[in-house]
Each structure stands twice: as C-alpha cells, then as structure tokens.
C-alpha positions in Angstrom: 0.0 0.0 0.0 2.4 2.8 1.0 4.6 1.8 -2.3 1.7 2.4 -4.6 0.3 5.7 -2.8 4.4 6.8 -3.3 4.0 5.6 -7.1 0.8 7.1 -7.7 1.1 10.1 -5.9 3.8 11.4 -7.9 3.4 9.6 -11.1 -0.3 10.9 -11.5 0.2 14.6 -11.1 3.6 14.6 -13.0 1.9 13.3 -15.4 -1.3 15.5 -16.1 1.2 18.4 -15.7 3.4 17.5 -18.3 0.0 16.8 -20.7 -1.2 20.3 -19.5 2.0 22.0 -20.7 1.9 20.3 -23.9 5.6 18.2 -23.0 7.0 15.2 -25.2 5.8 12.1 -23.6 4.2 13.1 -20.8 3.2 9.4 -19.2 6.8 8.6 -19.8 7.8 11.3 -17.7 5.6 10.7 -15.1 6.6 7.4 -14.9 10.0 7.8 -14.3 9.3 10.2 -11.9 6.9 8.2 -10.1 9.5 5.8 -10.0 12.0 7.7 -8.8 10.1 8.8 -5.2 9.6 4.9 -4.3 13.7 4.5 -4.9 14.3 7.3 -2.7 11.7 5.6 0.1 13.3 2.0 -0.6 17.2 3.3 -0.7 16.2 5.1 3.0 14.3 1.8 4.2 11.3 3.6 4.6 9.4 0.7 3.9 10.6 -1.8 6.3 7.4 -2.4 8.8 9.3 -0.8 11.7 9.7 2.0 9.9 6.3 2.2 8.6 4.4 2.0 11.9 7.1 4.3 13.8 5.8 8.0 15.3 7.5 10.7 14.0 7.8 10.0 10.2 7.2 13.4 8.8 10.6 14.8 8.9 12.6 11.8 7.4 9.4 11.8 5.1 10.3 15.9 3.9 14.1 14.9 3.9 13.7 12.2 1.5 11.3 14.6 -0.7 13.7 17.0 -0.9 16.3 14.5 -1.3 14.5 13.5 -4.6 14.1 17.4 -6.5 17.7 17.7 -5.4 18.4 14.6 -7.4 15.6 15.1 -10.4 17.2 18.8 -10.7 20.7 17.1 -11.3 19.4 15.2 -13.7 18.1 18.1 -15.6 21.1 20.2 -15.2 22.8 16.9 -16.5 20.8 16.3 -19.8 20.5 19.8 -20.2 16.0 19.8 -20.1 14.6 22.9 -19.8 11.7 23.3 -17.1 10.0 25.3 -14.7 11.2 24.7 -11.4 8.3 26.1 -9.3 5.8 24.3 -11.6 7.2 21.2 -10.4 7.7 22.0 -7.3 4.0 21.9 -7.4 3.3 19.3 -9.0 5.5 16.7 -7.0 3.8 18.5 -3.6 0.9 15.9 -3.7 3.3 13.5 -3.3 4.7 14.7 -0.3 1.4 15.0 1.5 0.2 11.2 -0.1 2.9 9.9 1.8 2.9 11.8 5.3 -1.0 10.7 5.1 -0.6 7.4 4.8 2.2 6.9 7.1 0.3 8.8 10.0 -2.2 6.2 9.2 0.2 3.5 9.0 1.4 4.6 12.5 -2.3 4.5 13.9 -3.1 1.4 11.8 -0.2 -0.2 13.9 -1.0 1.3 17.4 -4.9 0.5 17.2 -3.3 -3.1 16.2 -1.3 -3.2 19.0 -4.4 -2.2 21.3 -6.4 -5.1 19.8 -3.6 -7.7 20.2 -4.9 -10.7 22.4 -2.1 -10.0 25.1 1.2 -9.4 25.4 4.4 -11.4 24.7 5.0 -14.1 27.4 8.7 -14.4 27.9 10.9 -16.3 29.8 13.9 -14.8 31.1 17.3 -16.9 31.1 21.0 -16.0 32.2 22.9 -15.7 35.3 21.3 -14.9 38.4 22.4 -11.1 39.1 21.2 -10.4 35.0 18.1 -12.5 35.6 17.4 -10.6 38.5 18.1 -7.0 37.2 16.1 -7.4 34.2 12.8 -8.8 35.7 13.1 -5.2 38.4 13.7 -3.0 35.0 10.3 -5.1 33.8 8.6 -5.0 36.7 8.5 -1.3 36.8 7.1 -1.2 33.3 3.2 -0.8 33.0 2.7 -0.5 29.3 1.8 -4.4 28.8 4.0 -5.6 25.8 5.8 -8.3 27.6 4.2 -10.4 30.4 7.1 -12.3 32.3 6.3 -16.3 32.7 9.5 -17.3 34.7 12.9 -17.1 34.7 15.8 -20.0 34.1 18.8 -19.2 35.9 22.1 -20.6 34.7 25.9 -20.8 36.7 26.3 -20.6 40.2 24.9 -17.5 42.3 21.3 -17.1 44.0 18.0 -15.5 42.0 16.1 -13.2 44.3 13.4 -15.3 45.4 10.9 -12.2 45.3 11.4 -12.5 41.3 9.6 -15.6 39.3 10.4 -18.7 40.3 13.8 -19.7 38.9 14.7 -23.4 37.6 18.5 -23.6 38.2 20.8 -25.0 35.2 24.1 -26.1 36.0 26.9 -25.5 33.9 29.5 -27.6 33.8 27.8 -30.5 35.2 28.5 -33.8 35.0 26.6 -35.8 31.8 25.3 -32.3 30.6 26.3 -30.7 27.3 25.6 -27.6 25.5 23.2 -29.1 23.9 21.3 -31.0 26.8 20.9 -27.2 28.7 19.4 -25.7 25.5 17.1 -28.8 25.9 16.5 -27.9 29.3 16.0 -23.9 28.4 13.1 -25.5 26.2 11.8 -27.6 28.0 11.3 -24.8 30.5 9.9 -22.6 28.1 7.3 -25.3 26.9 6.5 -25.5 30.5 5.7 -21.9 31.1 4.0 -21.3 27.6 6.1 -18.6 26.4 6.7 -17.7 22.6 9.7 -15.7 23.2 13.2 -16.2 25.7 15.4 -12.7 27.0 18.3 -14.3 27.2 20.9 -11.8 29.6 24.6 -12.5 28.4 27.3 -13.3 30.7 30.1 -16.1 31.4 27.6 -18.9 31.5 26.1 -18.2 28.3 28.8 -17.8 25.4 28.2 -17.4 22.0 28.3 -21.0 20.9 25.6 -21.8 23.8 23.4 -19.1 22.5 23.6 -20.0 19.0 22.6 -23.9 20.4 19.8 -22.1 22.5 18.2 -20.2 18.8 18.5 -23.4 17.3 16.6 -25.1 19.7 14.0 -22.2 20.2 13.9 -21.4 16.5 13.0 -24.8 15.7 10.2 -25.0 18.0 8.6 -21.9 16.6 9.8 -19.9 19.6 11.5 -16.4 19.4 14.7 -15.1 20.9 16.1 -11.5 22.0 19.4 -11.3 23.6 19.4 -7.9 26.1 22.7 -6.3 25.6 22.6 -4.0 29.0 22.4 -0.7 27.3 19.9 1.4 28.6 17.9 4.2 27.6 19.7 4.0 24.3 17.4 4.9 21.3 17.2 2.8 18.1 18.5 6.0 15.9 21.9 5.4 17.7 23.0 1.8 17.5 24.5 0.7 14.4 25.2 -3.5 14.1 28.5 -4.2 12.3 30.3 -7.7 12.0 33.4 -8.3 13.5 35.4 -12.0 13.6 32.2 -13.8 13.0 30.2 -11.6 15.8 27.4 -9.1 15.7 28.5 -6.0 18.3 26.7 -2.9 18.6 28.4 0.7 18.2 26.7 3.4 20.3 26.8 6.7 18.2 26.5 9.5 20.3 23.6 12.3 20.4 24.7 15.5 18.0 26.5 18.1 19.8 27.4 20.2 16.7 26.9 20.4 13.0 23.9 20.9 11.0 21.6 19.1 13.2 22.2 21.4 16.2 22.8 24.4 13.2 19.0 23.4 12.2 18.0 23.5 16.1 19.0 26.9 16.7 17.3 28.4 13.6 14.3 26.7 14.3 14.3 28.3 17.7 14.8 31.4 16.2 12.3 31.1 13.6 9.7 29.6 15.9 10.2 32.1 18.9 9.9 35.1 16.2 6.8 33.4 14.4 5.1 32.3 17.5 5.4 36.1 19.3 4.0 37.9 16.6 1.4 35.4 16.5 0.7 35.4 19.8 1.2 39.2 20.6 -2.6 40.2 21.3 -2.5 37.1 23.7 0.9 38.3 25.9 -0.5 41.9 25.8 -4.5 40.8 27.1 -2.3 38.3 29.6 -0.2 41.2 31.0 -2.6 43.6 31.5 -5.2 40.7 33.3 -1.5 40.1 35.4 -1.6 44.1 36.2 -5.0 44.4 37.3 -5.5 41.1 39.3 -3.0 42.0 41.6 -0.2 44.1 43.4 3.5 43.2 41.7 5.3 43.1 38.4 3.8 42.0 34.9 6.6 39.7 34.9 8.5 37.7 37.2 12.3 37.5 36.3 14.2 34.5 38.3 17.6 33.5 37.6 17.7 29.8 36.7 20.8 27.6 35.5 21.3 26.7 31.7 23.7 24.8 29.8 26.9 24.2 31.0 26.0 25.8 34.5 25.5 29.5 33.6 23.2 31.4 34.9 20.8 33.3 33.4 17.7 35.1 34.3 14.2 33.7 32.9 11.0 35.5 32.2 7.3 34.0 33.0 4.3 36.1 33.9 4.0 36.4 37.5 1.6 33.7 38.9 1.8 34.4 42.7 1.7 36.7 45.1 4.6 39.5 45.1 7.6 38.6 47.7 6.3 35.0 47.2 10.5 33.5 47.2 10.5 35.1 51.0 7.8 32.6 51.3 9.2 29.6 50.4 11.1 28.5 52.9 8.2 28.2 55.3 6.7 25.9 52.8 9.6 23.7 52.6 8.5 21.3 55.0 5.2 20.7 52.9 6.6 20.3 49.4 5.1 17.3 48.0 7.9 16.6 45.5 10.7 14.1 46.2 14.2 15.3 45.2 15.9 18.2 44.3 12.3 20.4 43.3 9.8 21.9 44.9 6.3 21.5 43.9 2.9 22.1 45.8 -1.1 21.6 44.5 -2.4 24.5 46.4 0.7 26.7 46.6 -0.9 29.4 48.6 1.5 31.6 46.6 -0.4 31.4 43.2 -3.0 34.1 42.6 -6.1 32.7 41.7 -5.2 34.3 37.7 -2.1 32.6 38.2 -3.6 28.7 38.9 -5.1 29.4 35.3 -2.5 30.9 33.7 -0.5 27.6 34.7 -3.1 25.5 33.8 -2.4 26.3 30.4 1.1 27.4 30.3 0.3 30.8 29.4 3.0 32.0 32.1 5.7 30.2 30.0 4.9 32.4 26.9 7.5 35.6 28.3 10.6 33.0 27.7 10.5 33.0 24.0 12.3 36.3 25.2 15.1 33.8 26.3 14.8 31.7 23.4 15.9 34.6 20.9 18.5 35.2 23.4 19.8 32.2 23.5 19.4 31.5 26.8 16.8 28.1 25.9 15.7 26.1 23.0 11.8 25.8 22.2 13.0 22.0 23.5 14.4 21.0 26.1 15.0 20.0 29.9 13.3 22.7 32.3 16.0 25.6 33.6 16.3 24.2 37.4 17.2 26.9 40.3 20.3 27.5 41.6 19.8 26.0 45.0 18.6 22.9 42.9 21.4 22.2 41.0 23.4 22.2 44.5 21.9 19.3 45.6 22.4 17.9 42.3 24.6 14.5 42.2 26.9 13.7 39.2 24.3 12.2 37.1 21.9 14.6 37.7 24.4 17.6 36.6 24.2 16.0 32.7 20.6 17.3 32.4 22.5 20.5 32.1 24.8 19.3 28.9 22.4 21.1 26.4 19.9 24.5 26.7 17.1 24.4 29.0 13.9 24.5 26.8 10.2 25.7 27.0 8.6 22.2 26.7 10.1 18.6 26.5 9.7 14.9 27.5 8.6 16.3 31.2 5.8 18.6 30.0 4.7 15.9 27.8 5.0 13.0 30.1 2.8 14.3 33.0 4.6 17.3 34.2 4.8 18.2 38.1 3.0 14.8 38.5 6.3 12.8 38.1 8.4 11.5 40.9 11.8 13.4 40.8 13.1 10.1 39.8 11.2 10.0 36.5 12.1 13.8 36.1 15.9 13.2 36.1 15.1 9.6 33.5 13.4 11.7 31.1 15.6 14.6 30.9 18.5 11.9 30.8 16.7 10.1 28.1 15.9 13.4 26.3 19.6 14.2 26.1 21.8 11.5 25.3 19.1 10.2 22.6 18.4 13.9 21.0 17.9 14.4 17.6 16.1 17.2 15.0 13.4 14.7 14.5 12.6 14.0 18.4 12.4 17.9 18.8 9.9 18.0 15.9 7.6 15.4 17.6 7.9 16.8 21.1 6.7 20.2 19.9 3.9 18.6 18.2 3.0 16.6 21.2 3.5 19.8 23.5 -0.2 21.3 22.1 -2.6 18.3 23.1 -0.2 18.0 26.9 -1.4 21.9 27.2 -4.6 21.4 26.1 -5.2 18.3 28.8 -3.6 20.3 31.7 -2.1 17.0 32.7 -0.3 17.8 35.7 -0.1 21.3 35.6 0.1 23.1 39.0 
C-alpha cells in the first residue's frame, strides 16, 4: 500500500502536468518520476514495517522529498532539459502529503493493532542470576503491557532473588550435561511456562556458541529469541550493528553536539520564537494587563535559573503568585510534595487565583520565548532548574544540564509536576543522550494536546 500511494502520488500529477504544458511524452515522464520517489523511500528503508508503523515519520518523510528534486534537478542540469522549477515543485507537492497521510495512518493502523492484540508477549527470562534478576526489576516497573514475564531459568552458580519468578536452576559444567542437553533444558522450560519468546541476559555462562545452540533449539520449536545487551535508555537512531570475527557488536553513536543538526536546532528556535510572538502578541499583551489588574506586583517575574553548562541566566514568566512570594518559600519547605531536588505544591498558597489558570495552560511560560531569541533556551528541552537545585544535584543529575534548557520537552509531555523526581531526572537523561532534530519535531507537536489536557499542571 504505501509503495503504490508513493508511485501514484507522484506519477499521477507529474503526469497531467506534463499533458497540460503540452511536454514530449508526458506518461513517460511521469513514470519515471513516479518511480524515482519509491527508490528514494526503498534506498532510505522507509518501507521496512518498523519504519512504517514508527511515530515521528514526517521529517525523514520531507528529507527524503527534498532529497529527490535535489536529485531530479541534477538530472536536468545533466541532460540539459529545460523546465520550470516552481511548476514542479508543485506538482511533486501531492506526493509529499500522499505519503505523510498514509504513514500517520500507517502509525495509527499499527498502534490500534497493537491495542487489539490478544495479550502481550510471554517471555521467559534466562541468564545468570544477578542479570536475571536486574532485568525482571527493569520489567517490573514497566506498566505499558507488551511483555508479560512467565518465569525465569537461571544458569551458573549464584542465588536469584526469590521475590522474582520462580527460577529453575541450570548447572553449567555439570557432569553428563552438554551444551546441547541445557538448550534442551531452556526448552523444555519454556514449553513449561507457555512462552513464545526467551530474554536471554549474556554473561560467562552463556557464550556465543551456547546461545547460538539455544536459537537453534527455540527457533526450531517456533519460539522467538532477543538477547538484552545491558544498554539502557539508548534509542534505536543510535545503534549501528557491524560484524566483526564472525560476531554481531553494537556501536553506540552519540547524540549530536554540533553540525547541521544542532545548526538546524537553533534556527528553528529562532524562527519559531519570532513566528510564534507575533502570533501570539494580542494574547501576551491581554495576559499582562489581566496580570496588572489582578494584583499588586510586576507584569513579569524574572528568576535567575541555570542553563547549559552551568551559567546562569535570568528567565522570564508572567508572574503567577503573590509578590515577595521567594521570601515565602522556605516556610513551605517542609510541605513540598515533591521528592528530590524540586519543589512542587497543589495549592501553593502563593499562586494568585489568575495565576492557577495561567498555569493550567502554560500561558506564564509564553515571556521565555524572550530567552529563546536570546539564546538563553531552545523551544526544547530540559526545564531551567534553580540555583539552589542544582546544588543538591549529584553527578548524574548535573548532565541534564549538557544542552539549553527548553520551554517544553519529555517532562511537559509525560505528565509534568506529577512525576516523581526520579522520573524527572530519566526523562531529561533520556531526552539528552538520545536527541535528535526529528525527536524535537515530535515533542513540539505533542506539547499542544499536553497543554490542552492540563495533565499535571500546577
């Protein structure tokens, strides 16, 4: 389906254009063109099912498009054809929005598919005891259903934390056992807990010929195999698989620092922070003056907050509560219901009653677009912390401060002050060793329907 929507979609009005300006050959032409926009997909791999039902395929979508009019206008240049660049520009647009379509629907098709699935993966979990036991916690604290844990088979010597499924211990080394009698046993365990798919944990006790006995025996029962490599939090966009002396290893690219992703970051903060206050200039001006007339105090409320690399800088938000409010806050101290390093209250009897609204929606946020053009923050982004804050900040915590603070990100998305400091710290962690153009694309998108729902806004 998506490779004929790609064909047609560029084919069809390719074609009628060329019949409409009286061209030689018109269906040729439309043809090869057609043609040409499916390469470009299938040279990309945009038509593997991963990448079909993945969120977030407009932007590689718009690359590849403009990948292909950079390509067709070589080929013009190269046999010398005369033709108007905007009137194709046009005509190949169709194609471009053909294929967004489809792949948002592609994307829902596979999430509603997901939703209707008759239950998640059971799995057995195999390896040493301390892997075996780390990886059933990780999947413990998991709630989104896609793997339902049947057991575990614990190989070697050590003990398997008895709170954990109940482990069948396989002895390695054994007397009268062989590599292939404990892939037996791996099976057999697996036939006895019903699962259709083993997480098999590396370590001494499980080398790479025993593994490849273990897929031979689960492949050949029409049972899968994954093999957890211990990375975590490391997105998909960063591993690249390469052989080396017969093995498959893993090389971990690191997020962009520099070049023309982070080039294309900055001018879209620019862009976007220019765009969006002239857009949204009657708004800040009817929010000020309701600010001015609701209560004593300044219009805006300037704090200084910590950026990238540690340096201060002072951010703007419309004020919210009650002038002096920071005298305030140490009195409250001993009520903030946030773990960690931030403070966070329901009914902060600081916030003016304008002020719970103007949170509700993140209206108060709207002044920092100030700091944006400053370059103080990026649209996206970890939140600015407070001084005090990033003193109690441990090593681990002090990386969320490796790129610019931003006006939303994974933590505005994800359910905002409602988070445990804990899931604060993974997401910003997340959000910057796995960044990328595209993942800034799709958290601004997803920013709108997290204001709209007020999801943990206080």
């Amino acid at each position: 389906m998506a490779l004929t929507v790609d064909l047609l979609g560029a084919a069809t009005p390719v074609g009628v254009l060329g019949a409409l300006e009286g061209q030689p050959r018109p269906l040729l032409t439309g043809v090869l063109v057609g043609a040409a926009w499916p390469l470009v997909e299938a040279l990309r791999g945009r038509y593997a099912p991963e990448s079909l039902g993945r969120r977030g395929a407009v932007l590689p979508v718009v690359r590849d498009w403009l990948t292909m009019l950079g390509g067709l206008a070589s080929v013009c240049v190269a046999a010398r054809i005369e033709v108007s660049a905007a009137a194709w520009v046009v005509a190949l647009l169709p194609c471009l929005v053909a294929t967004v379509a489809h792949r948002e629907l592609a994307h829902r098709h596979t999430s509603a598919s997901r939703d209707r699935a008759p239950g998640p993966r059971r799995v057995l979990v195999v390896g040493e005891a301390e892997g075996v036991d780390g990886l059933l916690a990780r999947l413990a604290g998991r709630t989104d259903g896609e793997y339902l844990v049947v057991g575990s088979h614990v190989v070697g010597g050590g003990t398997a934390d008895p709170a954990q499924p109940a482990p069948v211990r396989l002895p390695v080394g054994a007397a009268g056992r062989s590599d292939g009698e404990g892939a037996d046993a791996v099976l057999k365990r697996a036939v006895e807990a019903d699962a259709d798919l083993v997480f098999v944990v590396p370590g001494r006790s499980l080398s790479g010929e025993r593994l490849r006995r273990l897929a031979w025996a689960l492949h050949d029962d029409g049972r899968d195999l994954a093999v957890v490599p211990g990375l975590v939090d490391v997105a998909r966009h960063r591993l690249r698989p390469a052989r080396v002396a017969g093995m498959t290893v893993l090389h971990v690219v690191p997020a962009a620092r520099r070049g023309l992703p982070v080039l294309s970051k900055r001018v879209t903060d620019v862009v976007g922070a220019l765009v969006l206050a002239v857009l949204l200039a009657p708004l800040l001006v009817a929010v000020a003056l309701a600010v001015r007339l609701s209560s004593p105090g300044p219009v805006v409320y300037r704090q200084v907050r910590v950026g990238q690399g540690r340096v201060p800088f002072r951010m703007w938000k419309f004020r919210t509560m009650v002038d002096a409010a920071d005298r305030m806050r140490p009195a409250l101290e001993a009520v903030n219901e946030h773990d960690g390093a931030m403070f966070k209250m329901r009914r902060d009897p600081r916030v003016t009653r304008l002020g719970r609204v103007l949170r509700r929606y993140s209206l108060d946020e709207l002044p920092q677009l100030y700091n944006v053009l400053a370059g103080h923050m990026s649209l996206v982004g970890p939140r600015p912390p407070l001084p005090e804050e990033v003193e109690r900040y441990d090593e681990t915590e002090l990386r969320r401060l490796s790129v610019k603070p931003g006006i939303t990100g994974l933590w505005q998305v994800s359910g905002r002050s409602d988070l445990s400091w804990e899931e604060t710290v993974a997401l910003d962690l997340s959000y910057v060793d796995n960044w990328s153009y595209a993942k800034d694309v799709d958290l601004l998108a997803r920013t709108l329907r997290a204001v709209v729902s007020a999801r943990g806004a206080y």
